[in-house]
C-alpha positions as CSV (number, residue, x, y, z in Angstrom):
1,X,0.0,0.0,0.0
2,X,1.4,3.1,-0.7
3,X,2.3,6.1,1.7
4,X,-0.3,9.1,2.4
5,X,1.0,12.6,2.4
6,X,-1.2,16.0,3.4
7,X,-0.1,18.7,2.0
8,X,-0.9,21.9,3.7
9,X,0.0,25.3,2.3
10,X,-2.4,27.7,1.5
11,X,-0.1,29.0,-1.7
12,X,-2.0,27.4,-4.5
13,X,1.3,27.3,-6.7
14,X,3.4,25.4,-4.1
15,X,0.4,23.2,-3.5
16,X,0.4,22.3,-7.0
17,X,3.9,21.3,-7.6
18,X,3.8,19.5,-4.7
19,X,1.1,17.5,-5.2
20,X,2.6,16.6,-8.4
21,X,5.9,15.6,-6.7
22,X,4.6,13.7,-4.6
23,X,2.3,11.6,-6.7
24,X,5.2,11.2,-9.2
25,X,7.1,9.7,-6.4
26,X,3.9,7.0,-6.0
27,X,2.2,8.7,-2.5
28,X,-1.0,9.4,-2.0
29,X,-1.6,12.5,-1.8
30,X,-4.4,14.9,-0.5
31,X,-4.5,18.8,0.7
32,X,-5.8,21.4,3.2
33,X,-5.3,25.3,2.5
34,X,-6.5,26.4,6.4
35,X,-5.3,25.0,10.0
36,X,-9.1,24.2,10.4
37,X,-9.4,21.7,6.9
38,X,-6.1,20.0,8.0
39,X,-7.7,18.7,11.1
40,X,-10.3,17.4,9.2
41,X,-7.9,15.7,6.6
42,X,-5.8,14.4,9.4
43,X,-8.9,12.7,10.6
44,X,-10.3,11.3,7.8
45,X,-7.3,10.9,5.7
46,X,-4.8,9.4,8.2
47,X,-1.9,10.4,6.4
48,X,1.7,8.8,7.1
49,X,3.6,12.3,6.4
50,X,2.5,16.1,6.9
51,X,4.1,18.7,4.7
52,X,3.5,21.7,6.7
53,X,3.6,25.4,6.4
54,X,3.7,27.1,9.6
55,X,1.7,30.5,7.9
56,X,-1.9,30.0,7.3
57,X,-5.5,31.2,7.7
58,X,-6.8,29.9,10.9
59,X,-4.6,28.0,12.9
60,X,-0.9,28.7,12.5
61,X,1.7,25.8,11.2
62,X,2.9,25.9,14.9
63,X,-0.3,25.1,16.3
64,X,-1.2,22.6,14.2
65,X,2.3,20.6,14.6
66,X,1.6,21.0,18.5
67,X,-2.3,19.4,18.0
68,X,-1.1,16.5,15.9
69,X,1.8,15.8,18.8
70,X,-0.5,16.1,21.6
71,X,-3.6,13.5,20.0
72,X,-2.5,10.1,20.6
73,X,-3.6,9.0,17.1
74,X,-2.1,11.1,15.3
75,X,1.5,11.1,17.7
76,X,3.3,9.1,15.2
77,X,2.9,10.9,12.0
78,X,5.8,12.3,10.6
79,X,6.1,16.4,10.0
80,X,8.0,18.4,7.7
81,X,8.0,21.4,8.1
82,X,7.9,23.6,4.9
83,X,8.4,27.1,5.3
84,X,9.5,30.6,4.4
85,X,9.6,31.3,8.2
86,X,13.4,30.5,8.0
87,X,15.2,32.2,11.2
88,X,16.9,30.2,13.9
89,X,14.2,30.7,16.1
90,X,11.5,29.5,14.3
91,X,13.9,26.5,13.3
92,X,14.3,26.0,16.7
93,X,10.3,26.3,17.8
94,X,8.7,23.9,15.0
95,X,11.4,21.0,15.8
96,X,11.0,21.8,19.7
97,X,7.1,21.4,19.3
98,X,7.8,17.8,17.6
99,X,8.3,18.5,14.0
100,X,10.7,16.3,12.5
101,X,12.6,18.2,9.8
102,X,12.2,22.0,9.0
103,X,12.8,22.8,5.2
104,X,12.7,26.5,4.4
105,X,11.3,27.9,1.0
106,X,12.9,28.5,-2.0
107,X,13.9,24.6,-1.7
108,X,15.0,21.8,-3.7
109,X,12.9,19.4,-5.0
110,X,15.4,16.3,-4.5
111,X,16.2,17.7,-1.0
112,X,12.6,17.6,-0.3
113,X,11.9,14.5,-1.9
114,X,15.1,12.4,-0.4
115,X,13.9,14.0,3.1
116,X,10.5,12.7,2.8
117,X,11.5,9.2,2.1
118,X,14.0,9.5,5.2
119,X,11.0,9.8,6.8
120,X,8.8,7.6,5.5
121,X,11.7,4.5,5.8
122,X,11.5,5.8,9.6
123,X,7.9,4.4,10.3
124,X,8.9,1.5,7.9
125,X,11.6,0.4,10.1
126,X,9.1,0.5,13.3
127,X,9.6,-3.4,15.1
128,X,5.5,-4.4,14.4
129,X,6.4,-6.7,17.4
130,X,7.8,-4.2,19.9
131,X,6.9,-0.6,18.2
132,X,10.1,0.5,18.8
133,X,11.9,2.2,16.3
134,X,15.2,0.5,14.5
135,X,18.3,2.5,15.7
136,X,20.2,2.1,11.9
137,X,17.9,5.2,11.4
């Protein structure tokens, strides 16, 4: 089965291209433009990986990352953080409230893409047995 990936960015011309990355690359794909629609998508779409922007209508990329870590079901999903919001500090606050990579735009296409598949190995290495995560990665 293949790997689910939200996108959610209110910046219909990033939304596009990514989308089309990521379907190229064989994920499911689906997409929220507010803080609001992404908890709905989380919900009903159970995605695997969450590329994130921390500005948008509603509820800010922040908040949202902080929601997804604090609800049980959703505490395993992966974040990426995809942002113009590129300062240290800001680095610093969307990996402190659980994201787990922070990619600033302008980016790279192959850096995204070989970072998402980092991730997405991560939850395939998971023990089924135990749940615990394979140290190679």
């Amino acid at each position: 089965m293949s790997k689910k990936v939200l996108i959610v960015d209110d910046e219909a011309n990033i939304v596009i291209s990514l989308e089309f990355l990521m379907q190229q690359a064989g994920y499911r794909v689906d997409i929220a433009r507010t803080g609001h629609e992404a908890l709905e998508k989380l919900a009903s779409f159970q995605p695997d990986l969450v590329l994130l922007d921390v500005m948008l209508p509603g509820i800010s990329g922040f908040d949202l990352c902080q929601r997804i870590r604090q609800t049980a079901a959703w505490a395993s999903m992966k974040i990426v953080m995809l942002t113009a919001k590129g300062r240290d500090v800001e680095i610093t606050k969307g990996l402190a409230l659980g994201a787990n990579a922070y990619i600033t735009k302008p980016f790279s296409t192959k850096a995204l893409l070989a970072e998402v598949q980092k991730q997405l190995r991560a939850v395939e290495t998971t023990q089924e047995c135990t749940g615990e995560m394979n140290s190679r990665y």
